[in-house]
N, C-alpha and C positions, 0 to 999 in steps of 0.2 A: 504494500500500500504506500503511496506517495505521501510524504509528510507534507507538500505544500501542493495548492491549488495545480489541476494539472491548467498551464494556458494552451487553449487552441486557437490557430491563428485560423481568422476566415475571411473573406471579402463581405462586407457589409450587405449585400442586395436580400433579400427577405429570401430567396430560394438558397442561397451559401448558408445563411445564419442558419434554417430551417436545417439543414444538414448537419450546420457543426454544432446544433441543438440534441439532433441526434446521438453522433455522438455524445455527447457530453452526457447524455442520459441515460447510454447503457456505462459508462464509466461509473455514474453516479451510484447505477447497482451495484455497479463491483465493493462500493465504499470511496471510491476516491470522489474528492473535490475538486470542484472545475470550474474554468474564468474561459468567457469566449473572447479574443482581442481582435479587433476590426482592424483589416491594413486593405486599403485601396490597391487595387492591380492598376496597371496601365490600361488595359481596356475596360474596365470601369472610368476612367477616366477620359481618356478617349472615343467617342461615341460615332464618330465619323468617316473616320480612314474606317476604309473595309479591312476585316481581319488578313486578309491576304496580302495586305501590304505591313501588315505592323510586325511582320516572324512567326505568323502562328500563335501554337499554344503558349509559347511562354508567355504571353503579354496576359493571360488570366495568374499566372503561376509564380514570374519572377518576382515579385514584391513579397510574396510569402514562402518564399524560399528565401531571401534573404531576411525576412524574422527572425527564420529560427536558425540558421548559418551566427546570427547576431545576439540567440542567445533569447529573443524579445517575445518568440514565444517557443514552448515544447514540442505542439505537434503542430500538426496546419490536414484542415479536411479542404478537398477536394472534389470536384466532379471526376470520375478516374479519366474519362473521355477528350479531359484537359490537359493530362500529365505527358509533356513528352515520352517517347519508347527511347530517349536515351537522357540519359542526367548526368552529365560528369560532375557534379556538387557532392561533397559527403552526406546524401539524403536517398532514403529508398523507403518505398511503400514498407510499412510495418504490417496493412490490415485492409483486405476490400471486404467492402459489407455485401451482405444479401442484396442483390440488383433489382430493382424496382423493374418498370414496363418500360421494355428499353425502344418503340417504337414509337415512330415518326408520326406526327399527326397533323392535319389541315385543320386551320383557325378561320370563319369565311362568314362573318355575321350577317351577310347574304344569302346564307343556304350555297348549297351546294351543285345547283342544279343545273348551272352550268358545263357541269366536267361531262356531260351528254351532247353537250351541242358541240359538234366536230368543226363551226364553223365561227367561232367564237372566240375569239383574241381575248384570253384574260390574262389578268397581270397579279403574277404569285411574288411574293415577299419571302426571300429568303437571305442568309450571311455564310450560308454553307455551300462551296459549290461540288459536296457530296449532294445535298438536295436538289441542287439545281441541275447538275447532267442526270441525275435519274427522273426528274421532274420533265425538263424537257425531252428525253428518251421517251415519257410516255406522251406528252403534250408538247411535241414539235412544234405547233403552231404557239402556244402561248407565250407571252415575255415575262422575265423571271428577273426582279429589280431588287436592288442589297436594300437590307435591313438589319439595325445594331442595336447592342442597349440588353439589358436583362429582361427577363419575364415580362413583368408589368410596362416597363417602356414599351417592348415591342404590341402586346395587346392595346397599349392606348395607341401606338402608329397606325396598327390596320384599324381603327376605330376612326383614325381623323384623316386617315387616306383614302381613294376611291379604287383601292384593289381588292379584286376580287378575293384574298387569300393571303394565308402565310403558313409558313410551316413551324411547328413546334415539337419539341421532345416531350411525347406524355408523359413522362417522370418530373418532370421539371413543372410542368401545370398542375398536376395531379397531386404533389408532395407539399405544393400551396393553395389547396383546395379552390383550384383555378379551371378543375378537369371539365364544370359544365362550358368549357367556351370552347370544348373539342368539337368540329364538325364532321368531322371523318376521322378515322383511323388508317395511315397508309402501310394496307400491313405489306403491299408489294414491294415499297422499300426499302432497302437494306441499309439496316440501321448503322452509326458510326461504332466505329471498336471501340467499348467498354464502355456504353452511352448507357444511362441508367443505376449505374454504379456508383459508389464513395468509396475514395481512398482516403486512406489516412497516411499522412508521411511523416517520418521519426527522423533522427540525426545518425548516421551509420553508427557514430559508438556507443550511440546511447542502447546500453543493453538494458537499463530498467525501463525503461519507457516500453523497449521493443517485448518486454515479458508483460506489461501493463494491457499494452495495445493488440500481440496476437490473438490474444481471446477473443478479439471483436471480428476475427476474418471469417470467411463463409467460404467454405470450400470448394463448392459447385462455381459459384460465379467468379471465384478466383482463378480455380482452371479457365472456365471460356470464356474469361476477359484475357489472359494470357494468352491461349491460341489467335483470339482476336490482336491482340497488340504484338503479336511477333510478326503476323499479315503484313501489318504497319508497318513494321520496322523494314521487313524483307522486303517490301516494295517502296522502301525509302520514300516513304507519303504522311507525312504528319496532316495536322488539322486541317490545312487548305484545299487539301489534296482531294477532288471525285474518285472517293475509293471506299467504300463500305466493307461490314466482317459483323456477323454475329452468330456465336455458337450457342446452345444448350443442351442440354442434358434431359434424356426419357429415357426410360428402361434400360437403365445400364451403358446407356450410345449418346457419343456426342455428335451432333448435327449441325454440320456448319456449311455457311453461306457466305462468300463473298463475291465481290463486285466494285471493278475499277471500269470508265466512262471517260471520254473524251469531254473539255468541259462545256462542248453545247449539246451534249450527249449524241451523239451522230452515233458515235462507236461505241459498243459496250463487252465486255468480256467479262464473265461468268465461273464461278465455279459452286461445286457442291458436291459433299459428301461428309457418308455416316461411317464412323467408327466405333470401336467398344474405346471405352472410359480408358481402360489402362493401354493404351495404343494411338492415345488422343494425341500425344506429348508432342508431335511433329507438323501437327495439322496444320497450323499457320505457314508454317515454311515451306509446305510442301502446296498450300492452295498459293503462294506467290511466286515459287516456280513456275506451278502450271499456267498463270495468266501471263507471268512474264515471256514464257513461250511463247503463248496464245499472242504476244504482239503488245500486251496493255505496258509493254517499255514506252510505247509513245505519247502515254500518260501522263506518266513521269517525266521524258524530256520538256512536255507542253509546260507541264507543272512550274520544271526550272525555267524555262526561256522565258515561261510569265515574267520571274519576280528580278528579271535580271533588266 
């Protein structure tokens, strides 16, 4: 048991707090005491530049990576979907929780009734151009324009704009009793690697902490957020990247699905397949082979020549 408050660092927005709430409250069972300390990221602050130009995931990440590097706080909770697949900092996940509903959902206070008329130019809101080549792969005709800001900003944007739509992470609405503003659920698309999940990240030497903190991991979603983020890694595509991965678990097999897109999705390449559980360990590397044979290298070059 920790003699002093344990601190978790989090980003202020009512969907982070919500999480590092979480935590804090199976900790609370454990006996230990907890202080939530609020550190602003760069894209919290930044609401403008699209993510694809600010580096990615670090701009949710670095400001609470250097908290606890500074000692200012002990753990830092995470969306896991946010955590780079490489960290050269002395800091490594200690715990990913039980994953929430890690699927992609349509926001459209319009109804929905348009995704029938095949003749109809509608204009979806999104910040991911994983949603946008898969969006546009199925709605070639529609225009698909960026949108920033957490939870609640982006619901009051499609609220004070004339687009037909936006797309959202039902964990993220759902976890701030925000899920009635779901209009559809897109179960066609393939969700981001470890979308749905919390990480908790510890200090590499911190060995009491990491004895504090492994009780909180979840086994299930730890394997197939890991096969999901080695996809990532092996197809060198972090957060900007049109590249999907989500595994789970039934009857003893793990099921997994990934998917990299050209980013006005013209081209898309595919994979899938089941495994038994103990045989899972190589899935991610072995579905980024196969696409990267399949051609989806030209993904990846698109990706870089973007940011260059």
């Amino acid at each position: 048991m920790s003699k002093s408050p344990i601190r978790i660092g989090t980003r202020d927005s009512q969907l982070a707090t919500w999480q590092a709430k979480q935590v804090a409250g199976k900790l609370q069972k454990q006996g230990h005491e907890t202080e939530l300390v609020f550190v602003k990221s760069e894209g919290d602050l930044d609401l403008s530049t699209p993510l694809t130009e600010m580096g990615g995931k670090g701009v949710f990440t670095k400001a609470l990576d250097e908290a606890q590097l500074s000692g200012q706080v002990d753990i830092a909770v995470h969306s896991f979907k946010d955590l780079p697949t490489e960290n050269p900092l002395p800091l490594k996940v200690g715990a990913i929780l039980d994953r929430a509903d890690p699927r992609d959902t349509l926001v459209a206070p319009g109804g929905t009734d348009f995704l029938d008329d095949t003749s109809y130019q509608a204009t979806i809101a999104t910040g991911s151009n994983r949603r946008r080549a898969q969006w546009l792969h199925r709605y070639p005709h529609h225009e698909v324009v960026d949108i920033r800001g957490n939870v609640n900003t982006r619901l009051k944007k499609v609220e004070d704009n004339d687009w037909d739509g936006a797309i959202f992470a039902a964990a993220g609405l759902q976890r701030i009793d925000l899920g009635h503003h779901i209009s559809q659920y897109l179960d066609w698309m393939v969700s981001a690697a470890a979308q749905g999940a919390m990480a908790v990240m510890i200090r590499e030497e911190d060995e009491n902490m990491q004895e504090i903190i492994e009780a909180l991991n979840h086994d299930e979603t730890a394997l197939c957020t890991t096969i999901e983020r080695d996809f990532l890694h092996d197809m060198e595509a972090g957060c900007s990247a049109p590249v999907g991965a989500y595994a789970f678990i039934e009857d003893g097999q793990v099921h997994f699905k990934a998917v990299a897109l050209t980013l006005d999705g013209s081209e898309r390449y595919d994979y899938e397949e089941t495994v038994a559980v103990g045989e899972a360990s190589d899935l991610g590397h072995a579905a980024a082979q196969d696409l990267l044979s399949q051609g989806a290298i030209k993904v990846i070059e698109e990706m870089k020549s973007d940011r260059r």
